[in-house]
C-alpha positions as CSV (number, residue, x, y, z in Angstrom):
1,X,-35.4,26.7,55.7
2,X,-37.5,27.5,58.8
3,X,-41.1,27.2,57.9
4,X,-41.9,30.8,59.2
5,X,-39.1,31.8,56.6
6,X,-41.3,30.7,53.6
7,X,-43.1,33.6,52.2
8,X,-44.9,33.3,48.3
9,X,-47.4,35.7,48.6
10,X,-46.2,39.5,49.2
11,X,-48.4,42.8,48.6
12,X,-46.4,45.8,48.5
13,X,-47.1,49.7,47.3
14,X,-44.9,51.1,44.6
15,X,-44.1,54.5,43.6
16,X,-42.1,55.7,40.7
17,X,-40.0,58.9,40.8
18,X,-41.5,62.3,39.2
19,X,-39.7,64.3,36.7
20,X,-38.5,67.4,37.2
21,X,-39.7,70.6,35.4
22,X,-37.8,72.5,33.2
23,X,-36.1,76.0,34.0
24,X,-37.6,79.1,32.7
25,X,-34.1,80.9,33.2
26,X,-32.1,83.7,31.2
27,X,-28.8,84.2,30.9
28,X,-27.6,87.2,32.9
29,X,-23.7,87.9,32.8
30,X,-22.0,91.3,32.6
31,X,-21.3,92.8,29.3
32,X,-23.7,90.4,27.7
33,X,-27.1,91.9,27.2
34,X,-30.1,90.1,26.3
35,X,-28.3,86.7,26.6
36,X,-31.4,84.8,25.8
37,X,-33.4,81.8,27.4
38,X,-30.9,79.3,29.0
39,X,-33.1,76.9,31.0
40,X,-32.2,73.1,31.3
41,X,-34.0,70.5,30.6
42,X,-35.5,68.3,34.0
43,X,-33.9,65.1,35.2
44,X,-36.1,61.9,34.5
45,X,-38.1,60.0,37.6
46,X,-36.9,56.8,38.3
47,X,-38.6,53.6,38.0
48,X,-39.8,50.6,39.4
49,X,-38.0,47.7,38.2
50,X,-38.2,43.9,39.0
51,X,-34.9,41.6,38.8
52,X,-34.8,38.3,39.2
53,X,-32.2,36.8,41.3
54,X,-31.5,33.2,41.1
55,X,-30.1,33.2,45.2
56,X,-33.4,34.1,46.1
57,X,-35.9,31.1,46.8
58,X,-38.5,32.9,48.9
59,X,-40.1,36.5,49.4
60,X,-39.5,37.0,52.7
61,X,-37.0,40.3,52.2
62,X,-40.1,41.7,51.1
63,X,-42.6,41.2,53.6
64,X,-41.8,43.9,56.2
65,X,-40.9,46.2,53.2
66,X,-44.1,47.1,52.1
67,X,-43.0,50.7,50.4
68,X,-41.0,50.9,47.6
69,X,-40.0,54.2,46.3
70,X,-38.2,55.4,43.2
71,X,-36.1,58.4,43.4
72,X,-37.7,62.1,41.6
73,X,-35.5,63.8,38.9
74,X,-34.3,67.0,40.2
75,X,-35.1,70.4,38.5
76,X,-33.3,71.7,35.8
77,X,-31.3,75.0,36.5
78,X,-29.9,77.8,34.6
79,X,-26.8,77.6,31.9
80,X,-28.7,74.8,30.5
81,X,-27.7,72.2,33.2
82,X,-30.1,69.6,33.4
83,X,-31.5,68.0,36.7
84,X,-30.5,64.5,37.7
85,X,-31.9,61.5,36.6
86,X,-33.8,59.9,39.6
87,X,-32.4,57.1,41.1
88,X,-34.7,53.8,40.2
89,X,-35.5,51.0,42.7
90,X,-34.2,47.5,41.7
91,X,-36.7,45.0,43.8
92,X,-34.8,41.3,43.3
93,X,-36.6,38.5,43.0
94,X,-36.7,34.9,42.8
95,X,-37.1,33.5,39.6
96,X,-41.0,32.3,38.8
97,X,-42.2,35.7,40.6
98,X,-45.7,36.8,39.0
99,X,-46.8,40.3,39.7
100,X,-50.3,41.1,39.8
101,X,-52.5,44.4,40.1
102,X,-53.6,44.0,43.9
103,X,-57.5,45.6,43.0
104,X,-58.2,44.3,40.1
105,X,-56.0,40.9,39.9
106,X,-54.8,41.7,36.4
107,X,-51.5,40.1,35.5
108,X,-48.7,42.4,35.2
109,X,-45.6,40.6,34.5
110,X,-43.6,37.3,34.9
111,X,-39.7,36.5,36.2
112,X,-38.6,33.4,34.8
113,X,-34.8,33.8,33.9
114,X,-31.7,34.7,36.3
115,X,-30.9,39.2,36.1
116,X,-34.6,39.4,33.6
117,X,-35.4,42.9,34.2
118,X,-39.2,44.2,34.2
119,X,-40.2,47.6,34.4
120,X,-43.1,47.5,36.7
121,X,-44.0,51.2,36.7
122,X,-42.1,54.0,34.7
123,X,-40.9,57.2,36.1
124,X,-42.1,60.5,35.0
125,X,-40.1,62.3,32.1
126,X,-38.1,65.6,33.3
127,X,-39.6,68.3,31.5
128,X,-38.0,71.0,28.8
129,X,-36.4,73.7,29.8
130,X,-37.5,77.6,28.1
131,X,-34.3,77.1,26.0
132,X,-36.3,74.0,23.7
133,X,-39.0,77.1,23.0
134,X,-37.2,80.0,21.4
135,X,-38.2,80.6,17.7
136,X,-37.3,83.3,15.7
137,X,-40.8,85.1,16.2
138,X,-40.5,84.4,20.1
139,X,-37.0,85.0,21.4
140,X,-37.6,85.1,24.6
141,X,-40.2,82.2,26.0
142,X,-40.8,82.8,29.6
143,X,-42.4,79.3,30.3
144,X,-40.8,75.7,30.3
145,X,-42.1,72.1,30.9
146,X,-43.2,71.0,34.0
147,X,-42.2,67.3,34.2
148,X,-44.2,64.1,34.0
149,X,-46.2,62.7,36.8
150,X,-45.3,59.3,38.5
151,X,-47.0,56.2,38.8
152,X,-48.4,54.3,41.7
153,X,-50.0,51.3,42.9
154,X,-50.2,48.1,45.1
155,X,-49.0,45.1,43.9
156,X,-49.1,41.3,44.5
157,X,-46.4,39.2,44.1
158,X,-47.1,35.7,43.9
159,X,-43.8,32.9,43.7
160,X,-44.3,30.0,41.8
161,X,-41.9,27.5,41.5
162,X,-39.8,26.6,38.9
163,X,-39.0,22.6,39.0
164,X,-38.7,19.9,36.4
165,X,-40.9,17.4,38.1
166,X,-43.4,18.1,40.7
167,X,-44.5,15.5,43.4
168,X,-48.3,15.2,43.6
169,X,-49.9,12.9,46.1
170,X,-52.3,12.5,49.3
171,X,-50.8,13.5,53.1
172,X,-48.3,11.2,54.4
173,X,-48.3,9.3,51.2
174,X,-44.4,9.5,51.2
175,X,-43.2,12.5,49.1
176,X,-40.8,14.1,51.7
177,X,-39.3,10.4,52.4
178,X,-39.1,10.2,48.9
179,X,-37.3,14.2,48.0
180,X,-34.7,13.4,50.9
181,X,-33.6,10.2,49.4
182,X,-33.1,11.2,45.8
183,X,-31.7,14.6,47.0
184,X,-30.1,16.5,49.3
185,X,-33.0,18.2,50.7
186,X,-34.3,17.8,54.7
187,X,-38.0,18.2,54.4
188,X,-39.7,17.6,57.7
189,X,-40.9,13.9,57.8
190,X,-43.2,12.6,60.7
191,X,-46.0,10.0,61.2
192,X,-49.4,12.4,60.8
193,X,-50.8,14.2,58.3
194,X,-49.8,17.4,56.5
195,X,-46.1,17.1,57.8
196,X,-45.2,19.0,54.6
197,X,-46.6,23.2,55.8
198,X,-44.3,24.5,53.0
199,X,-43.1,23.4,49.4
200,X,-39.4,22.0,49.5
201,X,-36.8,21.8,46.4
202,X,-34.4,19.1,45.7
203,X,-31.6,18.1,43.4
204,X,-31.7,15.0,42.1
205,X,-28.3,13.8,41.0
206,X,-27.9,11.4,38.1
207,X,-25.8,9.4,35.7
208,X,-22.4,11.3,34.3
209,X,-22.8,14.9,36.3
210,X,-26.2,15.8,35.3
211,X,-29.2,16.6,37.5
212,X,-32.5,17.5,37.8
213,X,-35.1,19.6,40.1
214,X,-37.5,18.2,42.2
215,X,-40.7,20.0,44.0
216,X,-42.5,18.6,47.2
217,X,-45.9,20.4,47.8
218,X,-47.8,19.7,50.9
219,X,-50.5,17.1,50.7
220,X,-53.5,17.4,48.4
221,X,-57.0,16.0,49.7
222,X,-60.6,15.7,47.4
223,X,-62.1,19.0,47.8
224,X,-58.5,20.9,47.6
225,X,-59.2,22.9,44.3
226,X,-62.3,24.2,46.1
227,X,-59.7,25.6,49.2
228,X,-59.7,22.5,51.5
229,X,-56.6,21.5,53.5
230,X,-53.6,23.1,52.2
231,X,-53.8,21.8,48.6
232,X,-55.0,25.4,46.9
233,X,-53.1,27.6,48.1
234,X,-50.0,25.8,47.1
235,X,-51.1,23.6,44.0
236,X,-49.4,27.0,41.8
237,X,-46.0,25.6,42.4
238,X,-46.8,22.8,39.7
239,X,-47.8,24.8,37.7
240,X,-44.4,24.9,35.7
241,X,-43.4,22.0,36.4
242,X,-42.5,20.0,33.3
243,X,-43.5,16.6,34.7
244,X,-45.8,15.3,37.7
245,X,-45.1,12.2,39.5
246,X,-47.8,11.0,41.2
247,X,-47.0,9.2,44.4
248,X,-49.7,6.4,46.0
249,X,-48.8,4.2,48.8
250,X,-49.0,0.3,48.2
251,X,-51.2,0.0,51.6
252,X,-54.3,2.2,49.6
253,X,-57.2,0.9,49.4
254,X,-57.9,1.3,45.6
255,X,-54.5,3.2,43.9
256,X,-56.0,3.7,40.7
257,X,-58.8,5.9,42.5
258,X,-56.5,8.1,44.6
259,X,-54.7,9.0,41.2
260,X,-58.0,9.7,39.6
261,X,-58.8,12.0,42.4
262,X,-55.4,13.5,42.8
263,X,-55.9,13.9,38.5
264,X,-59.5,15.6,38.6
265,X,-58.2,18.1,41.5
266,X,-55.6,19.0,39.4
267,X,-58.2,19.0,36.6
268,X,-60.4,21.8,38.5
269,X,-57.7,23.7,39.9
270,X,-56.1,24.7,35.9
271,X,-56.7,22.2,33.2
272,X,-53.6,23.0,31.2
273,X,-51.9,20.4,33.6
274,X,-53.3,17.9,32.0
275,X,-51.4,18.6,29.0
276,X,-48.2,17.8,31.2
277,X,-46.4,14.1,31.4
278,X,-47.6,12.4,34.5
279,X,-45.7,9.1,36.1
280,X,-46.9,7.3,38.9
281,X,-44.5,6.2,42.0
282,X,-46.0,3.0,44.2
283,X,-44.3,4.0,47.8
284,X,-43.8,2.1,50.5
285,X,-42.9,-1.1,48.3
286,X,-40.9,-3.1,50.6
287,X,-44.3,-4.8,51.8
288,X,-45.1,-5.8,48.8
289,X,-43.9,-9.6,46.7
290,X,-43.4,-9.9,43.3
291,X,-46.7,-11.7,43.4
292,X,-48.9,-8.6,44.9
293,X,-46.6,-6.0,42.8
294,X,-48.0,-8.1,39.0
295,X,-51.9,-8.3,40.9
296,X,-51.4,-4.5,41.9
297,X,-50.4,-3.6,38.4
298,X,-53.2,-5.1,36.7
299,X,-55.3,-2.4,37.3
300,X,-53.1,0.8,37.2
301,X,-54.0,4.1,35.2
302,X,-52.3,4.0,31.2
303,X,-49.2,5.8,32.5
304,X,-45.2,4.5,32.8
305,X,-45.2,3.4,37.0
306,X,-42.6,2.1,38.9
307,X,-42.8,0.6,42.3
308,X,-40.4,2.2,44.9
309,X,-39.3,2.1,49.0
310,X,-37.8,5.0,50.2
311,X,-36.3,3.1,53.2
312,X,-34.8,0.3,51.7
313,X,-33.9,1.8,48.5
314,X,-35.8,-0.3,46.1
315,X,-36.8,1.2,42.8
316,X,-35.4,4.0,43.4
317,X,-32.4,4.2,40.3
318,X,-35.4,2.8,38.1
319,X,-37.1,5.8,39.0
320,X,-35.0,7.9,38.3
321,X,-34.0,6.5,35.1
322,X,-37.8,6.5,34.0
323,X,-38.0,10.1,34.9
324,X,-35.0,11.1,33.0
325,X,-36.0,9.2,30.0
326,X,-39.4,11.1,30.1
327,X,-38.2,14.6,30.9
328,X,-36.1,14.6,27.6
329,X,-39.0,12.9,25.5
330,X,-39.6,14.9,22.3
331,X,-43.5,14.8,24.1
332,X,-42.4,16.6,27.4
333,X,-42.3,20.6,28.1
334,X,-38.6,21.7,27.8
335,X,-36.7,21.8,31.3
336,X,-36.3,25.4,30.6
337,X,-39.4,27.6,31.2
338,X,-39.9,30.4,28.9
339,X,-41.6,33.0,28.7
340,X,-43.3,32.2,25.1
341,X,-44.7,29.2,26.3
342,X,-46.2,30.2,29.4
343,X,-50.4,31.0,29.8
344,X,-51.1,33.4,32.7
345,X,-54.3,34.0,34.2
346,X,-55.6,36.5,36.4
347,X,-55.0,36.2,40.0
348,X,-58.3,35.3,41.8
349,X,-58.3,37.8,44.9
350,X,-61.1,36.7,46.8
351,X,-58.4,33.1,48.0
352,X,-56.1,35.4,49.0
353,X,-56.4,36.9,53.3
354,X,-54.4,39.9,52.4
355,X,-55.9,42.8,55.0
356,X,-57.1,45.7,53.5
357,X,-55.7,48.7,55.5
358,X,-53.8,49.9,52.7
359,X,-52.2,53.2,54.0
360,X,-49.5,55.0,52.4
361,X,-47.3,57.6,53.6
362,X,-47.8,60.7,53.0
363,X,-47.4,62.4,49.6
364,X,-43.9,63.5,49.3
365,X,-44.9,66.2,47.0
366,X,-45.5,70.1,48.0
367,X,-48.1,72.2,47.1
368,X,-45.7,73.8,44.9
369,X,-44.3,71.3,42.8
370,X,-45.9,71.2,39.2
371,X,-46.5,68.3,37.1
372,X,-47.3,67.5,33.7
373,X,-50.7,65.9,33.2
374,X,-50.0,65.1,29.6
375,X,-51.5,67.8,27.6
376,X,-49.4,71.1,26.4
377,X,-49.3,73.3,29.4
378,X,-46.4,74.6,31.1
379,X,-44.6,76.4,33.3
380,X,-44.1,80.1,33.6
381,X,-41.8,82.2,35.8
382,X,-42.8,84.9,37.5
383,X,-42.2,87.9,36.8
């Protein structure tokens, strides 16, 4: 995927379909006198509804589609026909979408599972027609319902993504070399820096047909849960991960510190991942002895490590094997996310550039239509 193509942050206005008002009609046929209130009932406004959609990975269908409208229900008519039902407005997307209010940050709702439908914003109820009124004291009601109001407002949606083990780790400390090894995946790999603009998922095949998900996030530096480098705006996509593997190169200068600081970073960004299983991965191996590899591992962090090269292959099958074993440990989060077990918190606007022209288009509504504001008022014909 081109890196322009990678879109995780989308604010779009949403508008949910009015209901129509009721009819105040009476039946008027030949040879039937005083045929009585006949007024339908009117159609109900559709509504806003999120889908997730396992084919999507990114939100880039929805970042030149800023307004998203629900049909309104139509008017009921006379004959007691009722109007038709609005049309609602199916937005797919990818599964691990948050929504969020965009003024206040308020968490709205979570996609975690493949077709999960949310409604994000109801559609106004049609209203009763004069037929719904008649009594035996007041045959002939010459008012009916006007129908329910819709709802609007902008919306964030933030993508987070789902993976069963996350790579964590300094820039050009190996991660990409590492995801295009185990995996099919082609992150960009190069000699500097931050190679890694975008995250990157993998499949990581293993033993009798089974598999598991890998995520590559761009490099993280000390300072990054206070917005330095790169590291905060894309440290979110570990969140769900249900294991971090921590990747140090064997040339550092003190590997126990770089995962320390890699650990606290992750500590001030949300401390609920340190509740998660964390491994450690030695890259770039193949310059190491078995002598250097037992002096090295003297003074590693209380965690399960293995020493790896990407580019000769060493390590790697243990690796994989260690982080099978611990991803079906009776200690580690189930593979499957779900929705139970997941803590949201409210999304802090002031890290996000989203302008603030926030215009709209103009009200679709005439100075005619009627709407119900809640309370017991209604419509009357004229006469």
């Amino acid at each position: 995927m081109a890196e322009t193509n990678f879109v995780d942050y989308v604010k779009i206005f949403c508008r949910s379909g009015k209901g129509g008002r009721g009819s105040a009609h009476f039946r008027r046929e030949k040879y039937i006198p005083k045929g009585g209130p006949d007024g339908g009932d009117g159609g109900d406004g559709g509504s806003i509804i999120l889908r997730g959609n396992r084919n999507y990975w990114t939100l880039l269908h929805l970042r030149y589609q800023r307004h998203l409208f629900a049909e309104h229900g139509e008017n009921g008519s006379k004959a007691q026909r009722s109007g038709k039902k609005g049309e609602s407005r199916v937005i797919e997307v990818p599964c691990g979408t948050v929504a969020y209010d965009a003024h206040t940050g308020e968490y709205l709702c979570d996609i975690t599972d493949h077709d999960q439908e949310v409604v994000l914003l109801k559609g106004g109820r049609g209203g009763q027609g004069n037929q719904h009124f008649k009594t035996a004291t007041n045959q002939a009601p010459r008012y009916a319902q006007p129908g329910e109001p819709y709802e609007e407002r902008w919306v964030i949606l933030e993508l987070k993504l789902l993976a069963d083990v996350g790579l964590v780790g300094f820039p050009n400390a190996g991660k990409s070399t590492l995801l295009s090894v185990v995996s099919a995946a082609k992150p960009k790999i190069a000699n500097y820096p931050f190679t890694t603009l975008e995250p990157n998922l993998g499949i990581v095949s293993y033993r009798d047909a089974k598999s598991f998900v890998m995520a590559d996030i761009p490099g993280i530096i000390e300072g990054a849960s206070e917005g330095k480098g790169l590291g905060l705006r894309f440290l979110r996509h570990i969140e769900r991960n249900s294991l971090l593997l921590f990747v140090v190169p064997a040339d550092a200068e003190d590997i126990r510190k770089e995962y320390e600081i890699l650990l606290n970073e992750l500590r001030q960004y949300n401390p609920e991942l340190m509740d998660k299983r964390h491994v450690l991965a030695i890259s770039k191996s193949d310059m190491l002895d078995e002598e250097l590899m037992h002096e090295i591992s003297l003074d590693l962090p209380e965690i399960p490590y293995v020493f790896i090269s990407s580019i000769t292959g060493f390590g790697i099958p243990t690796l994989k094997d260690l982080l099978w074993q611990e991803l079906n440990s009776d200690m580690v989060m189930p593979m499957e996310v779900t929705r139970e077990t997941l803590v949201h918190r409210n999304l802090d606007l002031s890290q996000l550039g989203f302008a603030d022209d926030e215009t709209v288009p103009e009200d679709e509504l005439s100075e005619d239509d009627d709407l119900w504001d809640g309370d017991d008022e209604f419509f009357e014909i004229d006469e």
